[in-house]
N, C-alpha and C positions, 0 to 999 in steps of 0.2 A: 504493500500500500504506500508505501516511502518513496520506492527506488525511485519512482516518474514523478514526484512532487514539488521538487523542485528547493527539498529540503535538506540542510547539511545537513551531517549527522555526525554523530561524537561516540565512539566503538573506547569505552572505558573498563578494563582486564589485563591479570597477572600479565610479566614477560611470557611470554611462549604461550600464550593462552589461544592462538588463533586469530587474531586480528585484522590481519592482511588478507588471512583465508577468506573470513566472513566479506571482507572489504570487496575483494574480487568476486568473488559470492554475487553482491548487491549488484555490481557492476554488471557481471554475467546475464544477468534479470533484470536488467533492465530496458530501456529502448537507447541506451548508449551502449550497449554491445558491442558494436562494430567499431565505436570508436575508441582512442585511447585510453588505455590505464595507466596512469603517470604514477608510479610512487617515490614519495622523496622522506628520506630517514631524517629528521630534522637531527637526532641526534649523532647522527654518523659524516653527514658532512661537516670539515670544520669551518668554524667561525666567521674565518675568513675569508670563505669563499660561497660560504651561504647564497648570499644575496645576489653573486654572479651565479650563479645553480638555477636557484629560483626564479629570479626576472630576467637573464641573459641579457647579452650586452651588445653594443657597434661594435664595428672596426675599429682598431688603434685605444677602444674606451683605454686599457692599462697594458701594459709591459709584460709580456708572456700571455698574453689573450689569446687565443686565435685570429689568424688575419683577415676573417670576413663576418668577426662579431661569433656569437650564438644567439640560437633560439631557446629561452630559459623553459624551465618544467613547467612552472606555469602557463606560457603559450603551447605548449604540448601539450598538452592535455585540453587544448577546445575543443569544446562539445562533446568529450568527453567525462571521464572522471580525474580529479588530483585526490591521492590522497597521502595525508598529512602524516606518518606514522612518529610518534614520539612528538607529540608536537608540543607538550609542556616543556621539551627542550630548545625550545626556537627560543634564541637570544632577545631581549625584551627589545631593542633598539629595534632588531626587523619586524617585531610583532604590529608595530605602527605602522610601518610600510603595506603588511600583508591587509593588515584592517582595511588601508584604503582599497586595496587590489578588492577587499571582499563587496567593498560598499561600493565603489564605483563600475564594476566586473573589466577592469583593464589595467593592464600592466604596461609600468616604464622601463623600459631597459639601459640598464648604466650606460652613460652618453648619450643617450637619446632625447630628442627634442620632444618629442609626440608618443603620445601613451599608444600601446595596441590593444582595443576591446579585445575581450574573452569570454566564450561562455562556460563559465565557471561550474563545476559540481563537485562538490568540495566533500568529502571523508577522513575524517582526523580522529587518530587514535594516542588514548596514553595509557600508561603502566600509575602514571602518579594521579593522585584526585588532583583537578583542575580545580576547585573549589579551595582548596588548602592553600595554594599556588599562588590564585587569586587575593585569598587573605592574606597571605604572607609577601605579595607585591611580587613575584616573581614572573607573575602572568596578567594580562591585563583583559580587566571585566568586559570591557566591551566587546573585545576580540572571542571571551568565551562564549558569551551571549551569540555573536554572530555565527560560532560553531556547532552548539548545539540547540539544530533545531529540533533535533530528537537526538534523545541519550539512549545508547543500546549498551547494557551490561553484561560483559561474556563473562560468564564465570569459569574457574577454576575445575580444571580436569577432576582433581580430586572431588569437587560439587556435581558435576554433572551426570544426569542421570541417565544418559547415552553412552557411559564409559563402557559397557561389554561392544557398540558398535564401532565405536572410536576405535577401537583397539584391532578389533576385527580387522575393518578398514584399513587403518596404518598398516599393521601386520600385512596384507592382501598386497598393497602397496609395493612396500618395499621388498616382499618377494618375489616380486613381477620385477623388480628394478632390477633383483640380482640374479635374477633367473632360477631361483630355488624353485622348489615342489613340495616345503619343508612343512611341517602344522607344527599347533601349538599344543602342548601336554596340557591334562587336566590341574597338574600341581602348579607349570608355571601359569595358567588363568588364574589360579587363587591368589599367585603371588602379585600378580599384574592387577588385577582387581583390589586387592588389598592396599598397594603403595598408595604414599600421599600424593604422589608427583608435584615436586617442588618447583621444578622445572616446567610443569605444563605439559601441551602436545610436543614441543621438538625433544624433550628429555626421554618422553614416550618414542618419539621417533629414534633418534639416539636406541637407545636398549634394543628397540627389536632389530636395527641395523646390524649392532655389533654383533645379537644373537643369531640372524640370519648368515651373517657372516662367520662366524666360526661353525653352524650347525652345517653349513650347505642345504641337503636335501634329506635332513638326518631331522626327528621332532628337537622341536626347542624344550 
């Protein structure tokens, strides 16, 4: 009911919880299908290069550019989806910038004279509460307000009550990937069923990799 609304939306759960899954999920279902899915780690690019990442730049904008400009993430992604992954780690300085990008739907590229509209569908995820962030001035209210137009809260592997499918699934997965034929023993479902998974789904992914991997076509 979201996906075609025209509404951000703010995917709030543990590291490893599946968020990009679900992200791509949305996107998949939606009537931007066909178009891009942009995703940008706020926390993994650094600092200093953010902002040429995000809005892309002219010709000659700085010294070690490329020679005929970029096109930033943002303009990649028109008419598709951006989404925001880690986005309580976006530097508060850009978070102004990003606000206008959200309010006006265009983007300035460093050097550039003249904004380029965009049609913006925006999916932002974090690990930390935004609301805390917020209070504590590390995030700005406006900017959250403009992210969440709807809050989807993925819970923790450990909460979820699809964990016998999840598991299946991954497992199915990742022995298609190694080309095993291997199943899983009744002892290890108790065990896999039982853990807390601290880590989430890629911890879960992790385990049955290694297991897959030392078992070959032998049960886990």
């Amino acid at each position: 009911r979201l996906v075609d609304r025209d509404v951000n939306l703010l995917i709030s759960g543990e590291t490893g919880s599946g968020k990009e899954v679900l992200a791509r999920a949305l996107h998949a279902h939606s009537r931007r299908a066909d178009k891009p899915f942009v995703a940008v780690n706020c926390a993994a690019i650094p600092e200093t290069l953010i902002e040429s990442e995000l809005f892309g730049y002219t010709a000659g904008s700085f010294t070690g550019g490329k020679s005929k400009g970029m096109k930033g993430l943002v303009a990649q992604s028109d008419g598709g989806t951006l989404f925001l992954d880690e986005i309580g780690d976006m530097p508060l300085a850009l978070q102004t910038r990003f606000l206008r990008v959200l309010s006006e739907s265009e983007v300035l590229p460093l050097g550039a004279e003249r904004p380029i509209a965009v049609r913006l569908n925006v999916i932002a995820a974090s690990h930390r509460k935004l609301r805390d962030c917020v209070a504590a001035g590390s995030f700005r209210e406006d900017l959250y307000y403009r992210l969440c137009g709807a809050t989807l809260a993925l819970p923790p592997l450990r909460e979820r009550e699809d964990k016998p499918y999840l598991i299946e699934t991954v497992f199915a997965e990742e022995a298609q990937r190694l080309g095993c034929a291997s199943t899983l023993r009744d002892d290890a479902w108790r065990r896999l069923l039982a853990h807390p998974w601290p880590g989430n789904l890629r911890e879960l992914r992790n385990a049955l990799r290694f297991a897959l991997a030392l078992a070959g076509d032998a049960p886990v």
